[in-house]
C-alpha positions in Angstrom: -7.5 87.8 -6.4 -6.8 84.7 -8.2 -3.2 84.3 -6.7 -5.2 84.0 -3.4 -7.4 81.1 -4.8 -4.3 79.4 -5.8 -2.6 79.8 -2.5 -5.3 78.7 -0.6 -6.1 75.3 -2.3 -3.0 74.4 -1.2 -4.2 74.2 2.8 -7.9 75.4 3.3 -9.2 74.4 -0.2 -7.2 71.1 -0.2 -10.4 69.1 -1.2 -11.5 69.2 -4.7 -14.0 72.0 -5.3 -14.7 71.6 -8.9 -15.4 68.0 -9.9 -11.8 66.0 -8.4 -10.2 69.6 -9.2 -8.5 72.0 -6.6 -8.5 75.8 -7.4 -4.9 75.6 -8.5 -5.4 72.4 -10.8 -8.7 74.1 -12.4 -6.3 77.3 -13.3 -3.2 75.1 -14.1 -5.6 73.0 -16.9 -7.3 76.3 -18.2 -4.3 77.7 -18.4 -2.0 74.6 -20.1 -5.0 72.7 -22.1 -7.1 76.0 -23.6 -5.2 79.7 -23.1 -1.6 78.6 -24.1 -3.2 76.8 -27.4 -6.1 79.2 -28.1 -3.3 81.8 -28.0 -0.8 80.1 -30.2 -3.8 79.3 -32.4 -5.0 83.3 -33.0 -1.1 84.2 -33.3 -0.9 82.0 -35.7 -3.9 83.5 -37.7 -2.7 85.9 -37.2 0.6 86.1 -38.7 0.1 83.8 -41.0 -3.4 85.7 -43.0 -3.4 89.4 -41.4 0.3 90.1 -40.8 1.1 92.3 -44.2 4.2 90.4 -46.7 5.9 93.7 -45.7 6.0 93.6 -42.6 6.8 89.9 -42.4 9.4 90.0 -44.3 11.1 93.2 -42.1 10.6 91.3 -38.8 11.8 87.4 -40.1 14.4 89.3 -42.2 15.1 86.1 -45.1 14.3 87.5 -48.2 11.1 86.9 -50.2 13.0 83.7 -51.2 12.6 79.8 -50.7 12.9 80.1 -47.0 10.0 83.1 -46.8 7.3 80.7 -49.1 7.8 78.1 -46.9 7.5 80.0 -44.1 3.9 82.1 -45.1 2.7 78.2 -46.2 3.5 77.3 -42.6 1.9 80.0 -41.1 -1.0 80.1 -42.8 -2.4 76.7 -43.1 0.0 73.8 -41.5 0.6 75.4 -38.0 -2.9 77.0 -37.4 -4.7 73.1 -38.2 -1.7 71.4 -36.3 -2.6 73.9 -33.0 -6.1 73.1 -33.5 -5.7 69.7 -33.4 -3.7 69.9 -30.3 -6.6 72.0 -28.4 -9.1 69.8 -29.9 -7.4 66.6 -28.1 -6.6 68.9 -24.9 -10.1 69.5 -24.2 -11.1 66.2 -25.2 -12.6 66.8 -28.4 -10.8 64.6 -30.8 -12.4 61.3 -30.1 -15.8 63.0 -31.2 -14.2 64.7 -34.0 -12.7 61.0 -35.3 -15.9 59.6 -34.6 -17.7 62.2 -36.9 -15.1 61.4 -39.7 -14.9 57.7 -39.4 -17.1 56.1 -41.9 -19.8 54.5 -40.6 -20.4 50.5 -41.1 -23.6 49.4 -42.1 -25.8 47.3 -40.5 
């Protein structure tokens, strides 16, 4: 159903229908700015806080050495705020969010 959306924005839906947005741009920008981070950011989660050391360490197969604690300190807390931060700016979020932790001046 959606494929016909996309296919027609390209001739009978040529004019903007959502705001300056085609059919096919509103999918491509859901898509690129929200799914493909929201996704990356629950995989994340998920690997990094649910995802048992056991089976971790059988699927990345390194050892519980070196390599493996920097891996799990990756996964659980720099990759999951970096993906975040990349979604936040994507939807146009992180002016407010540098606003809110910008001290303020006083008068």
């Amino acid at each position: 159903m959606l494929g016909i959306g996309t296919v027609l924005s390209f001739n009978r839906w040529s004019s903007p229908l959502f705001g300056d947005k085609t059919f096919f741009e509103l999918l491509d920008y859901l898509t690129a700015n929200i799914l493909l981070p929201l996704g990356e950011l629950l995989i994340s989660l998920f690997a990094g806080w649910l995802l048992s050391r056991k089976a971790s360490l059988d699927e990345l197969a390194i050892g519980e050495g070196l390599a493996y604690r920097i891996w799990r300190v990756l996964a659980s807390f720099v990759v999951p705020l970096a993906v975040a931060i990349v979604f936040l700016n994507a939807i146009g979020l992180s002016k407010e969010v540098e606003r809110f932790l910008t001290p303020q001046q006083g008068p």
